[in-house]
C-alpha positions, 0 to 999 in steps of 0.5 A: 500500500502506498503510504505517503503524505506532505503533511507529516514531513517535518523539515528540520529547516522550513523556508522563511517567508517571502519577505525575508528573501534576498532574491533578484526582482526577476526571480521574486516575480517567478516565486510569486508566480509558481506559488500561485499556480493551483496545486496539481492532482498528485502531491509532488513526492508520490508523483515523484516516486511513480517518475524514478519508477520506485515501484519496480525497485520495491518488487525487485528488493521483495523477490528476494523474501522467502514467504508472502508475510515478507514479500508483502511488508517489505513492500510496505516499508520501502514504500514508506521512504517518505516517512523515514527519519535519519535515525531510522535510516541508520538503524535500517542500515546497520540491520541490512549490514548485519544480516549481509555478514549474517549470510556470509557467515552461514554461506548464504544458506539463510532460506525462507522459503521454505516457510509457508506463513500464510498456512502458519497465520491461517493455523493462528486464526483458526484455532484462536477463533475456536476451530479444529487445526488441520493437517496442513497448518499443523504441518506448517506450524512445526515447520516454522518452530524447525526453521527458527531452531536451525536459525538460532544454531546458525547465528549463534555460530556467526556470533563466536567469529568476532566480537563485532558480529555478536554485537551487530547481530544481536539487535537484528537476532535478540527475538529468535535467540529469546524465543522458546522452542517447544520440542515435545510439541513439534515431536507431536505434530511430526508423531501424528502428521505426515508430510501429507498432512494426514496421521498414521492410523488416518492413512490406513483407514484412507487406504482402507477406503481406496481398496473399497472403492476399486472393488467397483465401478464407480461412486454415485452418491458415494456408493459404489454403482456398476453403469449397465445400458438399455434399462428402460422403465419396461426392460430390467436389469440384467442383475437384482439391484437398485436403482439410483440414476437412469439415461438413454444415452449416457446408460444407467447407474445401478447398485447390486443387491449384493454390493449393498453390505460393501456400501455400508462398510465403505460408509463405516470406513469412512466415518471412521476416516472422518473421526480418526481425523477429527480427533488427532487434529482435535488433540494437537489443536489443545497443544497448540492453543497453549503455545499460540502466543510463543507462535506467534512470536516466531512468526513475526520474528521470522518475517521480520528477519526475512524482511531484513535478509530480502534488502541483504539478499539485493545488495548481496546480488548486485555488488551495492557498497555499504552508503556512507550516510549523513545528516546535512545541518546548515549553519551559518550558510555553511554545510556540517555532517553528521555521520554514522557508521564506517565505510571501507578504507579501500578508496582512492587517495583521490576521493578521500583527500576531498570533501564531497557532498556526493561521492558515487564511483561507479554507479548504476542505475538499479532497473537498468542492472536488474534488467540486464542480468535477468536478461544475460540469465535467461540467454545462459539458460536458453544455451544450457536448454539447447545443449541438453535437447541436443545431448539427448537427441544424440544420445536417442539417435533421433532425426539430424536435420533438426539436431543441426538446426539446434546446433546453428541456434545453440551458436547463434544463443552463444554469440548472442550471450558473449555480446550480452556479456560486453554490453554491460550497463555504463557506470556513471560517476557522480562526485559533487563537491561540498559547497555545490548547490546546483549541478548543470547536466548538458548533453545529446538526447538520448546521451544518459542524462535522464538516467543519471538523475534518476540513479542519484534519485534512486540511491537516495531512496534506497539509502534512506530506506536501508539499501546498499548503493550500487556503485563502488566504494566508498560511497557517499551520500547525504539523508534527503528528508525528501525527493522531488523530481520533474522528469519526462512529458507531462501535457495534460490533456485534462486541465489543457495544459500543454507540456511547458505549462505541465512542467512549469506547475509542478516545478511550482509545487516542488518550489514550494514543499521542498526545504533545504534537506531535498533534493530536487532533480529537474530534466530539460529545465526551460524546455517546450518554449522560445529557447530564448525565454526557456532558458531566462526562465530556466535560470531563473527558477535554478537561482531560486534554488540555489539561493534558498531551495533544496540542499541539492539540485540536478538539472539537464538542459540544452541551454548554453545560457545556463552552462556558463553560469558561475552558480551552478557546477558545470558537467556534460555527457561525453560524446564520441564524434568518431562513431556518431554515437553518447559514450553515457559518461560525464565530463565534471567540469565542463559545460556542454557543447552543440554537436549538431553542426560538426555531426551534419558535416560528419554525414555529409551535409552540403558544405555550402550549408555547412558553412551558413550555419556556421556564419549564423552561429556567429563567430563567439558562439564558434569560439565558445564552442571550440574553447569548450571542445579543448576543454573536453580533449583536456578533461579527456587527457587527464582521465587518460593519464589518471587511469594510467597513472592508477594501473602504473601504481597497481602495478608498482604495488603488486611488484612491490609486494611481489618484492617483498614476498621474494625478500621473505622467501631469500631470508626464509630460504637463508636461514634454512641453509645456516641451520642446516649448515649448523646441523651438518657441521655439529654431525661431523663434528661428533664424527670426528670427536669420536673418531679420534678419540678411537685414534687417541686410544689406539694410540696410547695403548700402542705407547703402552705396549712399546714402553712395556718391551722397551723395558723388557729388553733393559732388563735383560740388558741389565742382566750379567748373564743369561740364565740357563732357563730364561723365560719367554718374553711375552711372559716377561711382558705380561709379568712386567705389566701386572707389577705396573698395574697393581689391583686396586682391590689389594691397593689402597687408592686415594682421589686424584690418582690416574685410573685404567677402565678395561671396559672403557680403554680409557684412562680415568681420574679418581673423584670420590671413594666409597670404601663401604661399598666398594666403589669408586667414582671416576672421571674421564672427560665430561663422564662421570661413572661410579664402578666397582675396584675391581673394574678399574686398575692404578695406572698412575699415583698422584704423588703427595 
């Protein structure tokens, strides 16, 4: 429902009187003038939201609700835009944020649809009012108390990501998280009734009542009757039976005496059907009346939540950019924000060091996006249709002629498909500065001037009502307490009014209810009337604005009067005068030029006449619009070597990281090899000191062994004479070494004293003696043992 009325706009701040109006007599003549037109049928803001196509817009955001009950308040509430505070605003935002982030984090697997509301209220009203629930609502009911238990897991897991998440989703959730979920009620509902509808006991006695049934022919009356022909009042039937029904065409409907007891069992069955049905539902209608209220409250919530998700679902779908919004206060002329919230930090420098009034990179208008995919979906589904008739053509071997001609127009869909997918809608973008008050648009019809306005338009509303911008980041965007717009042909043919005099009355009716929080979009402003006057006019009614009217105002026109004005912004739609065609882009800055003369001579217009019009135009109009021509090709230059600029700087970024990862990966890489390093040189590094040692030991005992026969042979040196039986030397060798190695176990040793282990065939130091036990603890190297006397032997006293 359309729910619209002046009455309850409040503007924060109301015109002043016409006394206290500074203007110039030609534009106080012209306020005078539009305030006494009458006032048109429609008020100027439902009028104006029926011109920017509102309508569509609304049924678009509402096609992504799950249930009815959400399509049919979604509606309702973007069709209140009018009615929306700023406050509100914010708050509808931060609910759309939350349950964008709550989409992403359950993997965009929030469905509603599954969720049959209007069975749900149906089963409310019903069993509040007294009547017996049925299957179907009961279904329906414990579908809902299912849907909401499943939600609550779901957000209660989004919530454990990070704190922010839990406190954005907690004003968005805190009903469903509350709500109480009766689980015996649902295992009633679902104990008793099927998907069906229908319980157990109740499908048996239905199934009971189908075998009756087939038994017979057919069902008159509900009673089974068999159809014979050719019985008349004065021929009978071939078999004993009733009567119930007789024709002459159509034949007779007889029932058989003998199928009379078949009847009346099929009567019994179902009767039976009628109260088995009567009393499961009359059972579970007594639960559900204890738990309507709680009912009730899921249903709300879950609409309102599916509310919420269908303004996500949209901004998801089409790419929108979370709005910077802003309340604008005027104070002492000056223009101060109030903003709330954050945007992302990904903007360009450029944007972010000025301050702007409206700031939309890349922005679409909504319709012409919508349309544009809707149609690119339908081409992708036609060729995947195509291709499946094709495989199963082939895979049944059916006639080749048609398979080839499905092949040439599978071909032609995917050609048809690729240039959908490179005639993408033209973004457009809109970057007002701050102190702007009125914004000239000029350019070619057909050129994208009307859309632009209606895209500022829309963002605006959709904005104020929630919505996500369909533009790139970051956007911005100022809280409009209301849009007015005068856009199209308005000839009335009701109140004789022609097309200037349409435009100029609702021009008059904007001119009076918009304050400076509007925003007033103005297409052709001047047009239908002597170019002349129409652009004095024009002039003059966007002065009125500038001085005291909206806080902003777009306007398109094809005045050269009102491009050069130094009040108003100057911008024009790019044409492209090599192919003769609007490239749908806006030059900020520079005033509009005519393109007629140059487009003429383009396409091969006598040059005689070429060369009059020129001579009409008058050399200064030429010179104006050749300095507006190298202003365009100086615009056009700079756009060129900015974008240049900004691919030369993603590029010095990407191989600057890459430079940086390479520098990581040469550091990693370094400090793997000196810890392998490390680790090789400590491996040998133990080779090596067990290696010599081996070699030291084999050494020393090779010492030992030669200091032992060296010793023998002084003996027997020292000896006067041989004797007569000598021993051998090895035993004088092996004596001579059991006198050097005295038995510590029949010497007393003392600490410090220089010890041989057999068992280690290294020599030891004496650390510590523990006669009562009969041990000594030795070193040798960093080893500390503790052995029995009898393992180790004196090899050298330490003198004392």
């Amino acid at each position: 429902m359309l729910r619209l009325s002046t009455t309850t706009l409040s503007p924060l701040v109301s015109h002043p009187p016409l006394s206290g109006l500074h203007l110039r007599p030609r534009c106080r003549r012209l306020v005078l003038r539009l305030r006494a037109l009458p006032a048109p049928e429609a008020s100027p803001s439902a009028r104006s939201l029926r011109l920017l196509e509102w309508g569509k817009v609304c049924d678009a955001v509402a096609s992504f609700a799950g249930t009815a009950h959400g399509r049919e308040a979604t509606k309702t509430q973007l069709w209140e835009v009018e009615d929306v505070s700023y406050e509100q605003s914010r708050r509808l935002l931060e609910e759309t944020g939350a349950a964008v982030r709550l989409i992403d984090s359950a993997g965009g697997g929030i469905d509603f649809s599954g969720l049959d509301t209007v069975m749900v209220e149906s089963a409310i009203h019903g069993v509040s009012g007294g009547a017996v629930i049925k299957g179907q609502e009961a279904m329906a009911v414990v579908s809902l108390m299912l849907f909401v238990e499943s939600l609550q897991v779901t957000i209660k897991a989004a919530m454990k990501q990070d704190e922010d998440s839990h406190e954005r989703l907690m004003s968005l959730t805190e009903t469903i998280l509350d709500a109480d979920i009766n689980k015996s009620l649902a295992k009633s509902i679902q104990d008793v009734i099927d998907d069906d509808g229908s319980s157990p006991e109740l499908r048996r006695y239905r199934e009971q009542v189908q075998v009756l049934e087939s038994r017979e022919v057919c069902i008159v009356n509900g009673r089974c009757c068999i159809k014979v022909t050719g019985v008349t009042g004065d021929k009978s039937s071939p078999f004993d039976g009733l009567l119930l029904s007789s024709g002459t065409d159509a034949g007779s409907m007889v029932e058989p005496i003998v199928a009379v007891p078949l009847n009346d069992e099929l009567q019994q069955a179902r009767a039976l059907v009628a109260k088995a049905e009567l009393d499961a539902l009359s059972k579970l209608t007594d639960k559900i009346l204890l738990e309507l209220d709680n009912i009730q409250i899921l249903l709300q919530a879950t609409v309102e939540l599916d509310k919420v998700a269908a303004r996500a679902k949209y901004s998801i779908a089409y790419d929108g950019t979370y709005p910077d919004l802003y309340l604008p206060n005027l104070v002492n002329g000056t223009v101060s924000t109030a903003t709330g919230g954050s945007i992302s930090t990904t903007s360009s420098a450029h944007l972010s060091k000025k301050a702007w009034k409206l700031c939309m990179p890349n922005a679409y208008h909504p319709l012409l996006l919508q349309q544009h995919q809707e149609n690119l979906h339908r081409a992708k589904k036609d060729v995947a249709s195509a291709t499946a008739e094709i495989r199963r053509r082939r895979i049944y071997g059916q006639d080749n002629v048609e398979e080839d001609q499905l092949a040439s127009d599978l071909d032609l869909m995917k050609i048809r498909v690729s240039q959908m997918e490179k005639d993408h809608p033209v973004p457009v973008d809109f970057f007002i500065a701050e102190e702007t008050t009125v914004l000239v648009i000029t350019g070619p019809n057909t050129g994208g001037k009307t859309i632009s306005l209606k895209t500022v338009g829309l963002a605006s509303l959709m904005a104020k009502i929630g919505l996500y911008i369909l533009a790139s980041e970051p956007v911005k965007i100022p809280w409009f307490n209301a849009v007015y717009a005068d856009i199209g042909d308005e000839q009335s043919l009701t109140q004789s009014l022609s097309t200037f005099s349409g435009h100029l009355k609702q021009i008059g009716a904007i001119r009076t209810q918009s304050t400076s929080q509007s925003l007033v979009l103005l297409d052709e402003v001047g047009a239908g009337t002597n170019p002349l006057e129409g652009a004095a006019l024009g002039m003059s009614l966007l002065e009125s604005f500038a001085e005291d009217g909206s806080f902003l105002t777009l306007a398109t026109t094809h005045h050269g009067e009102l491009k050069t004005n130094d009040l108003f912004e100057n911008a024009c739609m790019e044409f492209d005068e090599d192919n003769l065609k609007p490239t749908f882009r806006i030059l900020w800055g520079i005033p509009g030029r005519s393109n007629a003369i140059n487009i003429a001579e383009r396409l091969g217009l006598p040059s005689d006449i070429i060369e009059s019009s020129r001579q009409l135009l008058g050399t200064a109009g030429a010179e104006i619009n050749a300095l507006i021509m190298d202003m365009e090709n100086f615009k056009q230059q700079y756009q060129h070597h900015l974008q240049e600029a900004q691919y030369y700087l993603v590029q010095s970024k990407e191989l600057h990281n890459n430079l940086e990862v390479a520098q990581k990966n040469i550091i990693d890489h370094t400090s793997a090899q000196r810890k392998r390093k490390a680790r090789v040189i400590s491996e040998y590094a133990v080779m090596a000191r067990s290696i010599i040692r081996k070699k030291f030991q084999q050494f020393r005992e090779s010492a030992i062994a030669k200091r032992v026969l060296k010793e023998e042979k002084a003996v027997q040196n020292d000896k006067p004479e041989r004797l007569k039986d000598p021993e051998p030397t090895s035993t004088l060798a092996v004596k001579k070494a059991q006198n050097t190695n005295i038995s510590m176990a029949t010497t007393t040793e003392e600490v410090g004293d220089l010890v041989y282990v057999p068992k280690l065939k290294n020599e030891a130091t004496v650390v510590k003696i523990d006669s009562s036990k009969n041990e000594v603890q030795v070193q040798a190297g960093i080893m500390k043992l503790k052995l029995k006397f009898k393992d180790v032997k004196i090899q050298k006293r330490i003198s004392r």
